[in-house]
N, C-alpha and C positions, 0 to 999 in steps of 0.2 A: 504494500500500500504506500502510494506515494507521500510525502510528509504534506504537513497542512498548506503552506506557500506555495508549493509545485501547483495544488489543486485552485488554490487563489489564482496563481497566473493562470491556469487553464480556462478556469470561469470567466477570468478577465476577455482574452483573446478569444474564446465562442461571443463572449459578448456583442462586440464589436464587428465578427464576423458575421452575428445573426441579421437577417431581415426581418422589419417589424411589418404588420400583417397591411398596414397604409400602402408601406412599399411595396410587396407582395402586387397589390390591387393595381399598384398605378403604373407597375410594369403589365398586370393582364390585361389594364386597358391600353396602353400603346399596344402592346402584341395586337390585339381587337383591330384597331385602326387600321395599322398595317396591314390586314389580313385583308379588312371589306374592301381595302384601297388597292390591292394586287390582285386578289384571287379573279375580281371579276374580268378585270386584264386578261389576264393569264386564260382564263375560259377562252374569252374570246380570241385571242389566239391560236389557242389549239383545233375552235371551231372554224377559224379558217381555213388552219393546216390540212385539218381533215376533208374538207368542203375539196380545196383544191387538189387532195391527193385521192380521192372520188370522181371529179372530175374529168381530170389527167388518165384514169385508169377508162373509167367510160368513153370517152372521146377515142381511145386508143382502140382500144376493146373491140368497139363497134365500126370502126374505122376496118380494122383489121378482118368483120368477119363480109361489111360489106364486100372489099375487094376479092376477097378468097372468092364470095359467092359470085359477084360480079365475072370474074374471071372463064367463070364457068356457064352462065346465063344471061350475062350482058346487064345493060342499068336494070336497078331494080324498079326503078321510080315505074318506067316506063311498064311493069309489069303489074301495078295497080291502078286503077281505071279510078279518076277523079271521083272525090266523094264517095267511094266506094263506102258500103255500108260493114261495120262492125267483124260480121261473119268471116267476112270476104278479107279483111285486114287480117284476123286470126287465119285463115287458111293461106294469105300472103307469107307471112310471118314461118308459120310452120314451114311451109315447102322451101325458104329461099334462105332464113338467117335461124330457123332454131337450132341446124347443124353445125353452127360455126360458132354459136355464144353456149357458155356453161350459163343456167338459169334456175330456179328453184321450182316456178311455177309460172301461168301463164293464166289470164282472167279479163271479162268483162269489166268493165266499171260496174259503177250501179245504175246509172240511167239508160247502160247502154247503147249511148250517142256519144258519150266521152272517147271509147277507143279500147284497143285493146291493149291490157297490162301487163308487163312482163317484170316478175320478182328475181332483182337479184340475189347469192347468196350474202352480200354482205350488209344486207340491210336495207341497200338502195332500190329504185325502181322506174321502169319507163312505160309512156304508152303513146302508142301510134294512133296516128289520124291522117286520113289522106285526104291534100287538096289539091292544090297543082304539084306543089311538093308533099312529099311523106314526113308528115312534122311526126317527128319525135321529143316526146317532153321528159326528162329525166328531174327524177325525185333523188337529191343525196338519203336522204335517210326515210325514203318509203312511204307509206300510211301515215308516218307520225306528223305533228303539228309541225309550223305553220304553213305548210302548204303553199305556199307563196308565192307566184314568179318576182324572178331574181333576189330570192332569200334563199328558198330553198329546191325551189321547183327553177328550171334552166333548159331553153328551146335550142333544140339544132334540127338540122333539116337533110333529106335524102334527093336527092334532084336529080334532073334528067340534061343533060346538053341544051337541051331546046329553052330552057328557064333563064328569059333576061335580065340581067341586071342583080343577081342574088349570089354573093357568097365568092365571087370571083370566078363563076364556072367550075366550082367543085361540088360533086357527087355530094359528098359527105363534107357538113359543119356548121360551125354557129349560126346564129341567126344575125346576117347583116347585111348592111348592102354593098355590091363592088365598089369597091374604090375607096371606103369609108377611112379617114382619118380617127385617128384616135379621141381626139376631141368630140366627134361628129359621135362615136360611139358612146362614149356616156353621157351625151344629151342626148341619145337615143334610150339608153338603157333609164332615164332619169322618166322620161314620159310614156315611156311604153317598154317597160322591165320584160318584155320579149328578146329586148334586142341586149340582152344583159350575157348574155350567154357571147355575142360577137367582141362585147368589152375584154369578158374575160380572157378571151382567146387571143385576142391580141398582147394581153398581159401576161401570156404562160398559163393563164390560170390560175394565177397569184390573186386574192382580194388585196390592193394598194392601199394607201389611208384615204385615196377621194375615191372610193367604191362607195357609190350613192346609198349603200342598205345596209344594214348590220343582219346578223344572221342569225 
């Protein structure tokens, strides 16, 4: 047992070493601050990261399995007849790109008139409609909220040679007009968040800090 003094200094130095329970509180509340003031940051962030690396993968994906099919069938635009009704989309779909995209499942909307949807495995989802072009509308994260064009919901388009003035004469891509300047593209994407999908494309796919929507 250590002598009486030894234990006095010891009391002494815990002393001084302790935290009183004020203190305690007024370091939980800076931590607090800190945290509501980063973490939502930080979300959003990540929410981008993810949006763009979705994206990047769908743009690709679908890129890839149009030309496969192409290759073999010629455009595909051309082999859906304008306005074609729902059915007709789901039997387009099956015959010419279900063989070339890995998918979970494949479904009507609910009214029916929307298009047909196709579930990817990672949560995401697209659905076709055809007008002059085969718009394709991609959901990053599916069914879930808020549904949104250019938050979460993102237009590209399937076209045929003969379609003037759209996307620069490419089969396959955003939704914009030829020749569109970067500028031109998010005061398109600001008034009609269709054309939000042409912004991004031009930016890699990146959301920038003047990407008109939070997500």
């Amino acid at each position: 047992m250590p002598p009486p003094r030894q234990n006095s200094i010891a009391a002494t130095i815990f002393k001084h070493l302790a935290f009183t329970l004020a203190e305690v509180l007024i370091t939980l509340g800076i931590l607090g601050i800190v945290s509501a003031l980063t973490i939502p940051s930080f979300m959003q962030k990540y929410k981008k990261e993810e949006a763009t690396a979705r994206l990047k993968k769908f743009y690709s994906t679908m890129g890839q399995a149009i030309t496969l099919s192409e290759s073999k069938n010629g455009t595909l635009n051309d082999l859906l007849e304008k306005n074609a009704g729902v059915d007709e989309v789901e039997e387009w779909f099956n015959k010419y790109l279900a063989g070339y995209l890995k998918f979970e499942k494949g479904s009507y909307s609910p009214n029916k008139n929307r298009g047909f949807t196709v579930y990817l495995a990672d949560g995401s989802s697209f659905y076709l409609w055809k007008a002059n072009c085969t718009e394709v509308f991609f959901d990053i994260n599916g069914d879930k909220k808020p549904n949104t064009m250019g938050r979460d919901q993102f237009n590209f388009m399937l076209c045929s040679d003969n379609i003037a003035g759209w996307a620069d004469n490419k089969h396959w891509s955003s939704y914009y007009n030829s020749g569109t300047s970067r500028l031109r593209r998010r005061n398109l994407c600001i008034t009609e968040p269709r054309f939000c999908s042409g912004l991004l494309e031009y930016d890699n796919w990146e959301f920038k800090e003047d990407y008109p929507y939070r997500l």
